[in-house]
C-alpha positions in Angstrom: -4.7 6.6 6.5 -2.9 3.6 7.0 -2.0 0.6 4.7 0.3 -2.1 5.3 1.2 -4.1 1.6 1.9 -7.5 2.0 5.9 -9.1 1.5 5.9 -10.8 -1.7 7.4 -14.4 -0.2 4.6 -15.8 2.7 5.3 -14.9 6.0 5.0 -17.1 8.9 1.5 -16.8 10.5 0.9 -13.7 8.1 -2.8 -14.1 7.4 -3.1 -14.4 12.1 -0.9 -11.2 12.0 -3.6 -9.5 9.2 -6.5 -10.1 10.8 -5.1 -8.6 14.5 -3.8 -5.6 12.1 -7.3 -5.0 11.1 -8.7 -5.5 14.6 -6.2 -2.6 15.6 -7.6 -0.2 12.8 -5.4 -0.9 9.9 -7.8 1.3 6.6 -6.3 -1.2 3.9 -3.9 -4.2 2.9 -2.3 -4.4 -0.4 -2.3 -8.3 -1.1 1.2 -8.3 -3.6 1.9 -11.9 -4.2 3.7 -11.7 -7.5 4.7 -15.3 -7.3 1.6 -17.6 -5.8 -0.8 -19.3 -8.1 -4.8 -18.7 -8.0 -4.9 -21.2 -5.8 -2.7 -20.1 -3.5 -4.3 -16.6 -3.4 -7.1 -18.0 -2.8 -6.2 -19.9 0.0 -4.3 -17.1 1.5 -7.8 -14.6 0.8 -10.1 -17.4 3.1 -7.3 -16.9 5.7 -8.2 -13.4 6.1 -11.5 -12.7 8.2 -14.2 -11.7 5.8 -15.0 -9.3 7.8 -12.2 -7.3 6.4 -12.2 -8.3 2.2 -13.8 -5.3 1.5 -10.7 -4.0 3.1 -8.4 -5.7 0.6 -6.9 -4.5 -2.2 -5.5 -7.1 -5.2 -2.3 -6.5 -7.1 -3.1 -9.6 -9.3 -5.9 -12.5 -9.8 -8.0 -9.9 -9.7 -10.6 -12.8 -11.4 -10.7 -14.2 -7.8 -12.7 -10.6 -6.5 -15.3 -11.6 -6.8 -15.5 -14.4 -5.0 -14.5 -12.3 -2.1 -16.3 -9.3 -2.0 -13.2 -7.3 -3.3 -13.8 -4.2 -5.2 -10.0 -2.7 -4.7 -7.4 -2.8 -7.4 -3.9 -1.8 -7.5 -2.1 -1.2 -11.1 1.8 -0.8 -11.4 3.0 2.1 -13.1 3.9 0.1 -16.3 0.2 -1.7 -16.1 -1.1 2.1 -16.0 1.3 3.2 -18.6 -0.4 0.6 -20.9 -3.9 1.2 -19.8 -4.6 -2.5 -18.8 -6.8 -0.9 -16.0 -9.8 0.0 -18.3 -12.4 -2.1 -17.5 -11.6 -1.4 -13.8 -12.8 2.0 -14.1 -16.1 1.4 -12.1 -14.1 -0.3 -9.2 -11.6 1.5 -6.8 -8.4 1.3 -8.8 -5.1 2.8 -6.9 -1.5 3.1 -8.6 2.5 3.5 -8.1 4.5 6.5 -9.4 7.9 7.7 -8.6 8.2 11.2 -9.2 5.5 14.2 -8.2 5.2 14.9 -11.9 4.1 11.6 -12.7 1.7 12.2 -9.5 0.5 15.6 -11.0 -0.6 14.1 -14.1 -3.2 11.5 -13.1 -6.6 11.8 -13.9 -9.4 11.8 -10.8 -10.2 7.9 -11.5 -7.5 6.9 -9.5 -8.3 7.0 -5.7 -4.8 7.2 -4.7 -1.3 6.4 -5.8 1.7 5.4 -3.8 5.1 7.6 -4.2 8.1 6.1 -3.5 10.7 5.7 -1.8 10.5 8.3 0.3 13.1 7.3 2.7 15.6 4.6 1.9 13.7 1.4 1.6 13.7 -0.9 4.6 13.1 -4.1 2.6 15.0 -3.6 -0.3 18.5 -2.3 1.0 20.1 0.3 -0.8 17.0 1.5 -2.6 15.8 5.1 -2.1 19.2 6.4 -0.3 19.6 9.1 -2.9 15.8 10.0 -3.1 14.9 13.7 -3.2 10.7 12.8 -3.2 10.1 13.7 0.5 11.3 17.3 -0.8 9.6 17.1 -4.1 6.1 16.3 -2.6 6.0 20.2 -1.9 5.6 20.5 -5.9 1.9 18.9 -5.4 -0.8 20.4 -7.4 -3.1 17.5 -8.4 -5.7 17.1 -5.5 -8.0 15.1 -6.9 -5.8 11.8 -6.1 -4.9 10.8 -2.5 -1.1 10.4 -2.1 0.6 7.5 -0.1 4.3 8.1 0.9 5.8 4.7 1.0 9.5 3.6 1.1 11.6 3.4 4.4 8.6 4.9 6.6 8.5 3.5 10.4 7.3 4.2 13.9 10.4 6.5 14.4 10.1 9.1 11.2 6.3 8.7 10.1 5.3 11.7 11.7 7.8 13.9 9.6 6.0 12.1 6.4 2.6 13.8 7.4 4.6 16.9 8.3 4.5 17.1 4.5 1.2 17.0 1.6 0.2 13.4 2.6 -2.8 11.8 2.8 -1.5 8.5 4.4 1.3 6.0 4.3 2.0 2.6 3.8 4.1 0.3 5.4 5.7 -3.0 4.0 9.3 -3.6 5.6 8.5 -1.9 9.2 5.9 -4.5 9.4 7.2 -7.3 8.0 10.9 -7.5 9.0 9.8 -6.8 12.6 9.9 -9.5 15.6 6.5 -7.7 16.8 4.8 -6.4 13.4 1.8 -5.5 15.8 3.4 -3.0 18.1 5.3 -1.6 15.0 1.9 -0.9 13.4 0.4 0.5 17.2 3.4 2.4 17.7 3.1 3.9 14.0 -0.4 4.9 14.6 0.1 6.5 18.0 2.8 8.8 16.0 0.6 10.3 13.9 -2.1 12.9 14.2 -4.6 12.0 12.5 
């Protein structure tokens, strides 16, 4: 599996740039837009070929799911921490953590959570250089949660990621600092075996 989250400032042409991701078999988008209004979420949502909202996953407005056929949820650790999930429990609800204990511990209502940073980050430079999570992932015991390496993963080293317990990746800095996000993505799937 492979999702791509979204930068947090708009990209130019981002929402074209989605849509051809989809149309070359990207499994999920993480919409994280910390700093738009409703209105701009919304607008950025229609932009995105409805083909693919049930596709899309919200880090916030999640009032606006509705509207869109969006039944995917993503909760920060500190938002699962203070249970502010619970009357998402019927919808697909995915989290963050950022240790493998933390991982162990989550309960089978969580379709997946993202670990990170597995590699030093690409988009937030000088995170993740003294991370020890791509070794720790061997101390795995909860399979009832999917886990999503993400932090510094790109065409070049995500085949050593699924050398390891990993159910997919995601990608936000490979895609988005790239000249061609595109090929980036095609080149990342053709280095995988799925």
């Amino acid at each position: 599996m492979i999702i791509v989250i979204t930068p947090e400032e708009v990209v130019q042409n981002e929402t074209e740039i989605i849509n051809e991701l989809f149309q070359e078999g990207l499994n999920l988008l993480h919409i994280r837009k910390p700093f738009i209004n409703a209105e701009e979420m919304k607008d950025f949502i229609q932009k995105i070929d409805f083909e693919f909202h049930q596709k899309l996953v919200l880090h916030s407005h999640y009032d606006l799911a509705e509207n869109f056929n969006i039944s995917r949820f993503h909760f920060r650790e500190v938002d699962r921490q203070n249970v502010l999930y619970q009357s998402f429990t019927d919808k697909t609800i995915s989290t963050s953590v950022h240790d493998i204990e933390s991982f162990n511990h989550l309960n089978k209502e969580w379709e997946y959570a993202f670990i990170s940073p597995v590699f030093p980050s690409i988009s937030k430079k000088g995170y993740g250089e003294n991370s020890t999570i791509s070794n720790d992932i061997k101390k795995r015991d909860n399979s009832n949660v999917r886990l999503i390496a993400l932090g510094g993963i790109n065409e070049n080293n995500i085949h050593h990621v699924f050398d390891n317990n990993i159910d997919g990746v995601a990608l936000l800095g490979a895609i988005w600092e790239s000249d061609k996000p595109l090929n980036v993505f095609k080149k990342c799937k053709q280095n995988i075996l799925y």
